[in-house]
C-alpha positions as CSV (number, residue, x, y, z in Angstrom):
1,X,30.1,29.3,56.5
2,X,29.7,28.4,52.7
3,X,33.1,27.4,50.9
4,X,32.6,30.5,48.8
5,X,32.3,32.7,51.7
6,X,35.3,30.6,53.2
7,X,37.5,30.8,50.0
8,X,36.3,35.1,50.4
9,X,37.5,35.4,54.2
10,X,41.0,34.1,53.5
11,X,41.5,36.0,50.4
12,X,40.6,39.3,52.5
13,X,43.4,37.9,55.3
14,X,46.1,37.3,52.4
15,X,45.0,40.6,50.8
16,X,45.8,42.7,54.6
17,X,42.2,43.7,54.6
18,X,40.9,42.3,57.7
19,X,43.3,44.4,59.6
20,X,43.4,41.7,62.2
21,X,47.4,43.2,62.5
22,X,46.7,46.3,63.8
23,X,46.9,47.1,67.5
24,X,44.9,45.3,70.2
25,X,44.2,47.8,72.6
26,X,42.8,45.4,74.9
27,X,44.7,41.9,75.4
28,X,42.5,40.8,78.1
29,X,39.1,40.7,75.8
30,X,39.3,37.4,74.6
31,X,35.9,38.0,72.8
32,X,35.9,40.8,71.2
33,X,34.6,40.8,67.6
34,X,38.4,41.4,66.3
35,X,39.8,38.1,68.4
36,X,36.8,36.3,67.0
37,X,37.3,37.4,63.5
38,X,40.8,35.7,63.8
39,X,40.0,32.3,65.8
40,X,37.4,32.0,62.6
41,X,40.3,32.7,60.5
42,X,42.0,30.1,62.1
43,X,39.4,27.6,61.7
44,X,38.6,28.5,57.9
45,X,43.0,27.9,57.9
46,X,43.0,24.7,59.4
47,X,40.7,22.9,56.5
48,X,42.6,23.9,53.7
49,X,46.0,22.4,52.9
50,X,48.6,24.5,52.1
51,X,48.8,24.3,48.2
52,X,45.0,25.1,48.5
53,X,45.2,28.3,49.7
54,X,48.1,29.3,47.5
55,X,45.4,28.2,44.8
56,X,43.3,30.7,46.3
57,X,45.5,33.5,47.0
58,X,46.3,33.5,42.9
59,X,42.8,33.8,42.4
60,X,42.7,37.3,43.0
61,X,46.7,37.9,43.8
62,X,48.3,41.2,43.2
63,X,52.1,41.3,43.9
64,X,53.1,43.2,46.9
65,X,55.9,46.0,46.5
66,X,58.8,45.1,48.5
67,X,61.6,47.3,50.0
68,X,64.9,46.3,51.7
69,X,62.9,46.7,55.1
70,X,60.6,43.9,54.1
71,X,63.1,40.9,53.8
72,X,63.3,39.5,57.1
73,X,65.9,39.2,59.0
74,X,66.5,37.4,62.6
75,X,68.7,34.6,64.5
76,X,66.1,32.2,65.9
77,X,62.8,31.0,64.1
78,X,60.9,30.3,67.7
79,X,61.9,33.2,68.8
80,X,61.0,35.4,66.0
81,X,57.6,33.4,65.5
82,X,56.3,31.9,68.7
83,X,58.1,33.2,71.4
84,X,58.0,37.2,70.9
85,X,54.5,37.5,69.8
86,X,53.7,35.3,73.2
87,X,56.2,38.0,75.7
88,X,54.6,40.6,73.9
89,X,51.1,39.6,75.5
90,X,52.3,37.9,78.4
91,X,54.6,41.0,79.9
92,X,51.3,42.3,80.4
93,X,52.8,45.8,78.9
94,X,51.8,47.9,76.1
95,X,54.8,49.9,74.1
96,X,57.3,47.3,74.6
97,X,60.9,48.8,73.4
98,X,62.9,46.8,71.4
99,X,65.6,46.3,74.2
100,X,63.2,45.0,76.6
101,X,62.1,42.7,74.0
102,X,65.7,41.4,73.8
103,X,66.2,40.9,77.1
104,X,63.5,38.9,77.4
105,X,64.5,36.6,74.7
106,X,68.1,36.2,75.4
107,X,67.8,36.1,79.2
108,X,71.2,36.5,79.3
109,X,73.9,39.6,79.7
110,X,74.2,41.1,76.8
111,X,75.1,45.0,76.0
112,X,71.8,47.4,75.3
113,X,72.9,47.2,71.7
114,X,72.7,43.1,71.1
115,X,69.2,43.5,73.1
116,X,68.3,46.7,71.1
117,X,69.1,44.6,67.7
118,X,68.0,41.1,68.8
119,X,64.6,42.6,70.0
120,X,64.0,44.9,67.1
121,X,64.9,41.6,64.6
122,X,62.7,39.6,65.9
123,X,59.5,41.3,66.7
124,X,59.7,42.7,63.7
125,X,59.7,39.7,61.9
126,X,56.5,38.3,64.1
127,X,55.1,42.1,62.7
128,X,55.4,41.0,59.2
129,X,53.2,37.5,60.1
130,X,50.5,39.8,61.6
131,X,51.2,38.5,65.3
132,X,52.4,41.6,67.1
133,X,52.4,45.3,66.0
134,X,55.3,48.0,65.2
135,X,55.8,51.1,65.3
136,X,58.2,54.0,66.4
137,X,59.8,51.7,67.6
138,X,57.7,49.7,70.3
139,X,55.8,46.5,70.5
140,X,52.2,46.1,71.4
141,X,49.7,42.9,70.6
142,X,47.6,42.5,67.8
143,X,44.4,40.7,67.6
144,X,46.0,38.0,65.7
145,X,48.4,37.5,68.1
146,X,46.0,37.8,71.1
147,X,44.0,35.3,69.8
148,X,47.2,32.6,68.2
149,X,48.6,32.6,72.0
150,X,45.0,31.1,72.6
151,X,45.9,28.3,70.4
152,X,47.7,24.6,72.0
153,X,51.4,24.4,70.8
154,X,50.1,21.6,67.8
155,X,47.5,24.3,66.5
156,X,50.2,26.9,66.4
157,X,53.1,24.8,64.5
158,X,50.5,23.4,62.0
159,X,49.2,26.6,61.1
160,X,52.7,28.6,61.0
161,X,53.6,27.6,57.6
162,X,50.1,29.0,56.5
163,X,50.5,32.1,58.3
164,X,54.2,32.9,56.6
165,X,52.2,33.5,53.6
166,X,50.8,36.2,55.3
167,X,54.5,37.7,54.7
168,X,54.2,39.6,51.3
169,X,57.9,38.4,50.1
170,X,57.0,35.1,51.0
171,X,53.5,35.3,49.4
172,X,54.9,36.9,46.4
173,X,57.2,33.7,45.8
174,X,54.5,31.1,46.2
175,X,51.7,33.3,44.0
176,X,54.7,33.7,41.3
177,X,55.1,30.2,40.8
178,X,58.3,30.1,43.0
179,X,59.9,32.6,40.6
180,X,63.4,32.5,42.0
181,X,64.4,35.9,39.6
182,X,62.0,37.7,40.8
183,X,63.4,36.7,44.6
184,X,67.1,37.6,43.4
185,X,65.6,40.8,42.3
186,X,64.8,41.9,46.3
187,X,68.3,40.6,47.3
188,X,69.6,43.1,45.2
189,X,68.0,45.7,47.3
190,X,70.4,44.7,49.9
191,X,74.1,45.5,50.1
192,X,76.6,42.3,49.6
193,X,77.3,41.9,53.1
194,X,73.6,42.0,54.0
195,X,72.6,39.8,51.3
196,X,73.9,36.5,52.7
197,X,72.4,36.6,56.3
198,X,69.1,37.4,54.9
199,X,68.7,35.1,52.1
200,X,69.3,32.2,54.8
201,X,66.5,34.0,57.0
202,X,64.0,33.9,53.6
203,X,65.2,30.7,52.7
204,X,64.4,28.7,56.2
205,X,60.7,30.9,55.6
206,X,60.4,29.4,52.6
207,X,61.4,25.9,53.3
208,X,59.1,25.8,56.1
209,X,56.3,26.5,53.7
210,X,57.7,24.5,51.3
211,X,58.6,21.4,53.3
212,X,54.7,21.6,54.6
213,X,53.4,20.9,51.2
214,X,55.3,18.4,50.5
215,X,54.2,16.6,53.5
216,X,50.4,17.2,52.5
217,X,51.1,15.4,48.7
């Protein structure tokens, strides 16, 4: 692959055009053209740095609209990025409910409504990074994730802060030149009382990004 067509292939994955999040409808097939697709996203990941591919998401960058649904919100990073898009492959079930995916998690008695919030908080959140899918409610794998679970523990926590750009309030910060107005401006989409446990939820997102590039200078 030429570094133009590399530079091309992760502007399509920042631009949610490879639709590598949609629903795998067969975890199993660990080479379909889909779960390919990805692991050569992965690849084409792993040799640029993180500022680089900020560079290159500017290139062609056009701010995502955000709503209060798109500012993340959960209680424990690994389990919100690691560990629910891995149960949602490895329980080996398709239309995981959000209960289930708290019980799972927590492992521990809880009522069906701290399961119910926990699991729906969390997957969720792996949703927004592209590694598991949503909707109506229940949880099923994407390709991305299929093919991240494939990954050793070191590939997946040196490629994380890349792929929480894939989040659009996160990309939107580092593609506006960390325009912290412009952040406030989505907080205020949110009622007080909301406000405070999500802004430490974005701001551990963004740190993890933004703690990455400082280790590549």
């Amino acid at each position: 692959m030429t570094q133009e067509q590399s530079k091309k292939l992760i502007s399509l994955f920042y631009a949610h055009l490879l639709h590598v999040d949609e629903m795998c409808p067969d975890p199993e097939d660990k080479h379909s053209a889909m779960v390919n697709l990805c692991l050569s996203i992965f690849k084409e990941l792993k040799s640029y740095s993180v500022q680089e591919i900020i560079d290159i998401i500017k290139e062609d960058f056009v701010e995502y609209p955000i709503s209060s649904a798109d500012i993340t919100q959960f209680s424990d990073f690994d389990d919100a990025v690691y560990n629910a898009p891995y149960l949602t492959i490895a329980s080996r079930e398709s239309d995981i409910g959000f209960i289930q995916m708290g019980y799972m998690l927590l492992k521990s008695p809880k009522k069906d409504g701290a399961y119910f919030k926990y699991g729906e908080n969390h997957a969720k959140t792996a949703a927004q990074i592209g590694l598991c899918y949503v909707q109506r409610g229940k949880i099923n794998p994407s390709y991305l994730g299929v093919s991240f679970i494939t990954l050793s523990k070191e590939e997946q926590k040196e490629l994380m802060p890349k792929l929480l750009l894939y989040i659009p309030l996160i990309q939107n910060f580092y593609a506006l030149n960390r325009d912290t107005e412009r952040l406030q401006s989505y907080f205020s989409l949110l009622s007080e009382s909301t406000q405070a446990r999500r802004r430490s939820n974005v701001k551990t997102l963004i740190n993890c990004v933004g703690k990455y590039i400082d280790y590549e200078l």
